[in-house]
N, C-alpha and C positions, 0 to 999 in steps of 0.2 A: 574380387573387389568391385569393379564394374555390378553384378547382380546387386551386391549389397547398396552399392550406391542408388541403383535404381530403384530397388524395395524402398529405400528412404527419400526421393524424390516424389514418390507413387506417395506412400504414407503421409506426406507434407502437402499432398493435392499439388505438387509440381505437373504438368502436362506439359511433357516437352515428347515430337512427333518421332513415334517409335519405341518409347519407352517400355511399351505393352510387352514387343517382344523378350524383354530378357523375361518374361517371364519361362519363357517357352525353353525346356532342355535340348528340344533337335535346332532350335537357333540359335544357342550358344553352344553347343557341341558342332556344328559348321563354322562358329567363328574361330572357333579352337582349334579348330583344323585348317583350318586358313592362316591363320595365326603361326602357329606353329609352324608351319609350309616353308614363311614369308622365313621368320627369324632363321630358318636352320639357310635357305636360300642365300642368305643378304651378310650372315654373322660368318657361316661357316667359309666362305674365305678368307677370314680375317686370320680367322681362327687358325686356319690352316699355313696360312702366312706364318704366324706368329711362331707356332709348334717347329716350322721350318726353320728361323731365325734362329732359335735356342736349341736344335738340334735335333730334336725328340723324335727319333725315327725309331722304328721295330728294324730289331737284332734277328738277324737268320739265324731260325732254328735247323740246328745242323742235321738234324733225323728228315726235312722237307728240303735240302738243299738239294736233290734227285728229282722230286716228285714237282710235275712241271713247269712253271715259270719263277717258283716261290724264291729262290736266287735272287731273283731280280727284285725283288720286293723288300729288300733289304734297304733302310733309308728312308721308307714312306710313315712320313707323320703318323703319328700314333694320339692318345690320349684322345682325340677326337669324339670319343664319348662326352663332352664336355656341352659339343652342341650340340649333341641328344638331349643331356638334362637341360641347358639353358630355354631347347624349343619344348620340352614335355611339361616343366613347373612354371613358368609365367606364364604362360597359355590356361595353365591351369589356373592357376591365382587370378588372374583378368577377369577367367569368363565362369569358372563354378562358384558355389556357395561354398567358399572356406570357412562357415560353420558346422559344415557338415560332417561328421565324425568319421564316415567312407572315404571321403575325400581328403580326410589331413593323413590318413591312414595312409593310403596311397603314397600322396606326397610324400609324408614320413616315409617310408620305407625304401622307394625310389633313390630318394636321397639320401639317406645313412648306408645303404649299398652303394651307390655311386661315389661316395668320401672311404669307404672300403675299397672299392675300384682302384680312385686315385691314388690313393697310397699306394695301393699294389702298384700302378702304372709308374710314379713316383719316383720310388725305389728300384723299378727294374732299370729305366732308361734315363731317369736324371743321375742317381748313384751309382746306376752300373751295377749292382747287387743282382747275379743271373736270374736268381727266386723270386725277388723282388720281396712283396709281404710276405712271411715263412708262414705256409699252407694253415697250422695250428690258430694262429692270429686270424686270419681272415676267417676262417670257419667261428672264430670267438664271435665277429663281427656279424657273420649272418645267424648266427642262434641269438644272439642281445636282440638283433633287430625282430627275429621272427616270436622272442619269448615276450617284447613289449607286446607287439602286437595282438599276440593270442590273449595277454594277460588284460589288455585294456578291453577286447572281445569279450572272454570268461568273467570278468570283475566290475566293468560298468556297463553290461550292457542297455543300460536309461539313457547313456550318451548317444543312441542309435537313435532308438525309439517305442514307443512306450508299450509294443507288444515282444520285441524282441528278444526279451528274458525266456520265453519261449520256445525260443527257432537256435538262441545263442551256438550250442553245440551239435546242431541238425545238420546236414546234407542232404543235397538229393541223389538217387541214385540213378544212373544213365539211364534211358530204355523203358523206365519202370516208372506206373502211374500212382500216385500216392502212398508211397514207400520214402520214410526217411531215413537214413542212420543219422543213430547221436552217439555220437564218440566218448560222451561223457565226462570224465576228470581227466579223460588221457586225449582230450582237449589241442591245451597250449600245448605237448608236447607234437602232436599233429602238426599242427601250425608251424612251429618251427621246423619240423623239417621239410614241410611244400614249400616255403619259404626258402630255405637252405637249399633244399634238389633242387629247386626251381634257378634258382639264379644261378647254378654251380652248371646245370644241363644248357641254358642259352649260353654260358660261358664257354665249354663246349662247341657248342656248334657255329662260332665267332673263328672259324678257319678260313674260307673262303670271300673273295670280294662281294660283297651283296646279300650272300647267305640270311647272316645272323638280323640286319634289318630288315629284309624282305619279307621271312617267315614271320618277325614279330609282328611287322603291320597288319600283313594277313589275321594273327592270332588274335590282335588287340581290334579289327575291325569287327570281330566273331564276338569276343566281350563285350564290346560296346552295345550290341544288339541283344547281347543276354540281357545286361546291366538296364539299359531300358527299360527292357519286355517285365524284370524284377521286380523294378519299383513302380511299374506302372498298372494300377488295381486292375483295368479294362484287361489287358492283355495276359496279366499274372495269370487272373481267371480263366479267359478264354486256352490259354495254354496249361491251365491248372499245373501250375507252377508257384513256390513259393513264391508270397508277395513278400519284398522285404521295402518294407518304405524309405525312399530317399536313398536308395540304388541308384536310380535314375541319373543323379548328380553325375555317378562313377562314367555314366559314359560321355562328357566332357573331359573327363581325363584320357579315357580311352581313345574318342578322337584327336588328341593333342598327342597321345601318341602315335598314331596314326599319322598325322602329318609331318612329326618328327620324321617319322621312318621313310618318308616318301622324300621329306628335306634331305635327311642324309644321303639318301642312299643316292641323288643324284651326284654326290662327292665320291659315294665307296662301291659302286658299279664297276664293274672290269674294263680299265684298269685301277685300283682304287688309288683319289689322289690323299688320301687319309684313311686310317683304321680307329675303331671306337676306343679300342683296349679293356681292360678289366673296367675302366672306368663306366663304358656302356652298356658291356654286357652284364654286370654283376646288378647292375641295375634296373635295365630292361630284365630282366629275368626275376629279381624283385617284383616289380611291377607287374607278370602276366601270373606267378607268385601269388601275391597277395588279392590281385584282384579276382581268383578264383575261391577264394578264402571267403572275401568278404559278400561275394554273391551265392554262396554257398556250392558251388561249383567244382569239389575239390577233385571228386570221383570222375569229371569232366574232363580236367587237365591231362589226362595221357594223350585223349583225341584231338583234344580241341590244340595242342601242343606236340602234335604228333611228332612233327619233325625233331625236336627238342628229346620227346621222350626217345626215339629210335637210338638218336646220337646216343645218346645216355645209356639206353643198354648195349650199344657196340663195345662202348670201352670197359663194361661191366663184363661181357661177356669177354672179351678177348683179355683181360686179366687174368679173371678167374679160371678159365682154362690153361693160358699162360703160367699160372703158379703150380695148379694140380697137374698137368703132360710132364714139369722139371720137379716136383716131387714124386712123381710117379716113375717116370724113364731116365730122368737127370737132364735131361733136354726140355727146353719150353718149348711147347709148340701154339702155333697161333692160327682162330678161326678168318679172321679177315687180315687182308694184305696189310694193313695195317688202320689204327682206329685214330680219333671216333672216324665214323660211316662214310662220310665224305672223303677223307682221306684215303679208303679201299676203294672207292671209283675214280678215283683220281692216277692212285696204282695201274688200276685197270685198265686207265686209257683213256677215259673221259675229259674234254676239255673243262676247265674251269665253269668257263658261262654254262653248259649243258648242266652241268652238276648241279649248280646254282639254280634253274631253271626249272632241271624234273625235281627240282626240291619245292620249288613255289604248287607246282602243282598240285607235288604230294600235300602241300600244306592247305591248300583251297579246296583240294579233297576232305581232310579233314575236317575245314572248317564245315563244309556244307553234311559228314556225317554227326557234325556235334551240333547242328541246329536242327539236323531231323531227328536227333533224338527226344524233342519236344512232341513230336507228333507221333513216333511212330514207337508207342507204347502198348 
């Protein structure tokens, strides 16, 4: 809103000192991030208050009542996802161009997972419903969300811009210099499920204190620099890299989530005095989701999402063998102490923060192998 205000200031020969800058994306993608910092800083005790007053705490799951302090965690605010979206969408709405067909994407998507979120949170700990959303339902929710998305991608892509018709169903492929896949008619079915895995694997990985916002920051800071380098002709080129125009916007989103995650996480640090719940993670994981979608980036997201991808196939793996050792012997047997990934180092011994920590690692590792994969073709 702000941008737009100032395009129509500028347009009208208004000169008021400073104005020039909104033109600039890295100075609204720092106010966005400042922004967003401040609200999650200032909101999020209220917030936390309030969750406390009404009760809303996370229920001991009784499989972690062993596995070390998670006992004692029983009580603490939950729903707290709530000032993730309030510091990621009005951060966003202030300082990008919500013309911009990237950017309401985003928003959209963020947000109809976060209202999937809440219901789930909703239902678990206001109604007491152990399930909370019954699994079918929510996955209804993230295919709607992930099928608008692909279908407004495949069907208008003029709402982009006016080369896009072109690029609509392309990717790039890691490692590799002028090589695209085009997925073709089986498109939106793509879509919806990076969209669907995406948000279901940060959900996932939402076990520990810090964990699931720390990696995301990391992840969404790696975005924001693709999402620039995207829409920005100089740099497309020089990293001969698809130019998608008006990319660029997307990383005002990406620093708003960024500073969300730096806001919260001074609340959900060990000891957390709040947890997101479904509500933040179904949508921070929309969000890292979709914005690999719409920078074409899809083939990216295992690295650039590392941490997320691991989780995700721990508990694929330790299922699936889980089912075939009890059809095969009558006994299940199981690959890690138990999943997703965190939770078998946690078995293992590891204290909480350590876990936490060689995970930020691991995840800055991979952010710095998904940015050399621009160069090192």
């Amino acid at each position: 809103m702000l941008y737009l205000l100032a395009a129509m200031l500028r347009a009208s020969n208004v000169d008021l000192p400073g104005i020039n800058l909104f033109q600039y994306v890295t100075f609204r993608a720092a106010a966005a991030a400042i922004v967003a910092l401040l609200i999650a800083l200032l909101v999020g005790p209220r917030i936390i208050a309030f969750l406390k007053r009404l009760q809303i705490g996370e229920q001991a799951k009784k499989e972690l009542q062993q596995v070390g302090g998670h006992s004692l965690k029983a009580g603490t605010p939950t729903m707290g996802g709530l000032i993730v979206l309030a510091s990621v969408l009005i951060p966003t709405v202030l300082w990008a161009n919500i013309t911009n067909m990237y950017v309401l994407l985003a928003i959209f998507t963020t947000a109809s997972l976060g209202a999937v979120g809440f219901l789930d949170d909703y239902l678990k700990v206001i109604k007491k419903l152990p399930k909370g959303l019954i699994g079918r339902y929510k996955i209804v929710g993230q295919v709607l969300t992930g099928l608008i998305v692909g279908s407004v991608i495949y069907f208008y892509p003029e709402w982009f811009s006016s080369s896009f018709e072109q690029v609509k169903t392309l990717t790039t492929v890691p490692f590799q210099k002028n090589i695209n896949f085009d997925f073709g008619i089986l498109y939106i079915p793509v879509v919806i499920f990076i969209i669907t895995a995406t948000s279901n694997a940060v959900n996932l990985t939402d076990g520990l204190d810090g964990l699931c916002i720390g990696t995301v920051g990391i992840t969404a800071l790696t975005l924001a620099v693709i999402a620039y380098f995207s829409g920005n002709a100089f740099f497309a080129d020089y990293l001969n890299i698809m130019h998608l125009r008006g990319t660029d916007e997307l990383a005002i989103f990406c620093a708003a989530l960024v500073g969300a995650a730096m806001g919260f996480l001074w609340y959900n640090a060990y000891p957390a005095q709040v947890f997101m719940g479904d509500t933040g993670s179904l949508a921070l994981g929309g969000a890292i989701g979709v914005l690999c979608v719409l920078i074409k980036k899809e083939f990216l997201l295992p690295i650039v999402g590392g941490v997320f991808f691991a989780e995700t196939i721990s508990v694929i793996i330790q299922v699936t063998y889980f089912k075939y050792t009890k059809k095969r012997t009558g006994e299940g047997r199981r690959v890690f102490l138990m999943a997703p990934l965190h939770h078998h180092f946690e078995k293992s011994g590891w204290h909480e923060s350590k876990i936490v920590t060689r995970f930020y690692i691991v995840a800055i590792m991979a952010a710095i192998v998904a940015m050399a994969s621009f160069k090192v073709r």
